[in-house]
N, C-alpha and C positions, 0 to 999 in steps of 0.2 A: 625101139620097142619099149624101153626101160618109159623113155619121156612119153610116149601115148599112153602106156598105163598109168605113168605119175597123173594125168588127167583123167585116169577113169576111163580111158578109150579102153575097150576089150579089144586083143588084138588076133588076128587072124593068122598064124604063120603055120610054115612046112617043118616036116621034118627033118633033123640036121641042126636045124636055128640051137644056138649055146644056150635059149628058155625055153626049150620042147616040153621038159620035166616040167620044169616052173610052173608054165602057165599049164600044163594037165593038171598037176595037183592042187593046186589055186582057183582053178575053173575060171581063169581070169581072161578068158578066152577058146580061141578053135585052133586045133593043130591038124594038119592033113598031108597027104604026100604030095611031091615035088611035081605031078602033074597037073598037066591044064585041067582034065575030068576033073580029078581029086578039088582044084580049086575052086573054080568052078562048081563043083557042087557044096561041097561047105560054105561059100559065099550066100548059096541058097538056102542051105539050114540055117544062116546066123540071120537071115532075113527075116525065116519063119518063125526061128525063136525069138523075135523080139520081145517078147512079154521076159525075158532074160535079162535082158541088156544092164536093167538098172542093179540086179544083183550081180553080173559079171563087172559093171563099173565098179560096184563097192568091192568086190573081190579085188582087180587090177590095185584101186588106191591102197587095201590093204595090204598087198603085195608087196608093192613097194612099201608103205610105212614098214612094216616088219622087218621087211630083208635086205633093203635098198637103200633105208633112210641113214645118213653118213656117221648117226649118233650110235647106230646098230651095229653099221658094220663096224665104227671104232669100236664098240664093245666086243664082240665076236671076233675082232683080230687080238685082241690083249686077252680075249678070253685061250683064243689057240696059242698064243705064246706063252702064256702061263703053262701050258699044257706040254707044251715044248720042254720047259724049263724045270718041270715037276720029274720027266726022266732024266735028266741029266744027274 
């Protein structure tokens, strides 16, 4: 998931998946439940909204650059250790 969004691919995943949040709140893509129906037909929404696509690609890449990119996460880990370190 992480690599089709790192290209801008909007991804299409079920409920359950460890980016359900992520990609709801990012709109960096379609989330639905773990059925064929459910699939199946959000397959069909993400057809009809094509006129989307190129604002759900720049969402995915922003995605990732924000949250994913390795310079981020090393700041956001040294930023929770410090925070760690603050109650001690």
């Amino acid at each position: 998931i992480l690599e089709a969004l790192s290209y801008g691919i909007p991804c299409l995943i079920t409920t359950g998946t460890t980016l359900e949040n992520t990609i709801k709140e990012s709109d960096a893509g379609w989330v639905c439940d773990t059925t064929a129906d459910a699939i199946a037909q959000t397959i069909e929404r993400a057809v009809t909204e094509r006129e989307t696509l190129r604002d759900k690609s720049y969402k995915a890449r922003k995605l990732i650059a924000d949250k994913f990119a390795w310079d981020n996460v090393a700041k956001q880990t040294i930023k929770q250790y410090e925070l760690l370190l603050d109650k001690l």
